[in-house]
N, C-alpha and C positions, 0 to 999 in steps of 0.2 A: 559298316554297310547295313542297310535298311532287308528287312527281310525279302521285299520287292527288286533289291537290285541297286539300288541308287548308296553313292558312295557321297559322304561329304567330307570335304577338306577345310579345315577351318587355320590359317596361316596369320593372324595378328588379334589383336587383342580383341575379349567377348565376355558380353553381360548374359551369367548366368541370372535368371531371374526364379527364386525359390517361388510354390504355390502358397507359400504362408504371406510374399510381398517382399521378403526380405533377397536380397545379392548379391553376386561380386563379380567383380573382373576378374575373369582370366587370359593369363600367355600364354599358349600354347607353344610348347617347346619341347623336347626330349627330359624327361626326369624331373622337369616341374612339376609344382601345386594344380597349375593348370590344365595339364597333361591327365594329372590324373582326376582331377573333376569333371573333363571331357571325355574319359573313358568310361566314367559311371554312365554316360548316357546311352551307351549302347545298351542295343534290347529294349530300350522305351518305348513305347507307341509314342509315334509323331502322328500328332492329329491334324497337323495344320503346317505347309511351309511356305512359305512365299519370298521371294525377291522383289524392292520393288524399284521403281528405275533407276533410282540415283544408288542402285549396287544394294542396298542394305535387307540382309537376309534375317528372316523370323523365324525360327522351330519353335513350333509350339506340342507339348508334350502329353500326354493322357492322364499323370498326375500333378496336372496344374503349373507346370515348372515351364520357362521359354528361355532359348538360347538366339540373343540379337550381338551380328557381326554388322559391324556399321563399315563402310567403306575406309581404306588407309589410304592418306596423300603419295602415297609410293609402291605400294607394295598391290597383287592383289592379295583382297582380304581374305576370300573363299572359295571353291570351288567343286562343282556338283559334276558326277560321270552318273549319267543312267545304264541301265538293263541293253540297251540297244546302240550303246555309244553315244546317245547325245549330251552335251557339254554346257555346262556355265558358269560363267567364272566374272567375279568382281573385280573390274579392273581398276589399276592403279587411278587414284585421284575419284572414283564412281563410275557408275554409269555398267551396261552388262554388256558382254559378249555371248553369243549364245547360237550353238551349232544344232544344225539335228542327224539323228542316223547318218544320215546318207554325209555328212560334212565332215564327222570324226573319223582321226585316226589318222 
């Protein structure tokens, strides 16, 4: 959870991108490699997020480092809860859903 509120859910595979250039995929899952590469991010300034239509999400981080979820042919890939309930979520195959206050819940 972001210090403002917003919660992200990251549920299939994600290009951690170092500020040196260099990268990797990870799975997120219970007790993984990935798991715990996605938990060192907590606490980072996120400078920059964006979605953009075809579902794929960008964290860009205050030391140089970005985390890109590209859309899954099945699954959704991610999922954002803000401060006030509004909702968005990567759905299965692309493309975004996306509630506000007054729709969640």
């Amino acid at each position: 959870m972001t210090d403002t509120g917003y919660e992200i859910t990251v549920e299939t595979d994600t290009v951690l991108a170092d500020a040196d250039g260099g990268g990797r995929t990870l799975t997120p899952g219970l007790g993984g490699s990935g798991a715990r590469h996605l938990a060192r991010l907590a606490g980072r300034e996120i400078t920059r997020a964006e979605a953009d239509d075809d579902g794929t999400l960008t964290v860009a981080f205050g030391d140089g480092s970005a985390l890109t979820v590209a859309p899954h042919p099945d699954d959704e890939a991610w999922g954002l809860i803000g401060p006030r309930g509004e909702r968005a979520v990567c759905l299965p195959g692309g493309g975004l859903a996306i509630w506000g206050p007054s729709d969640a819940g």
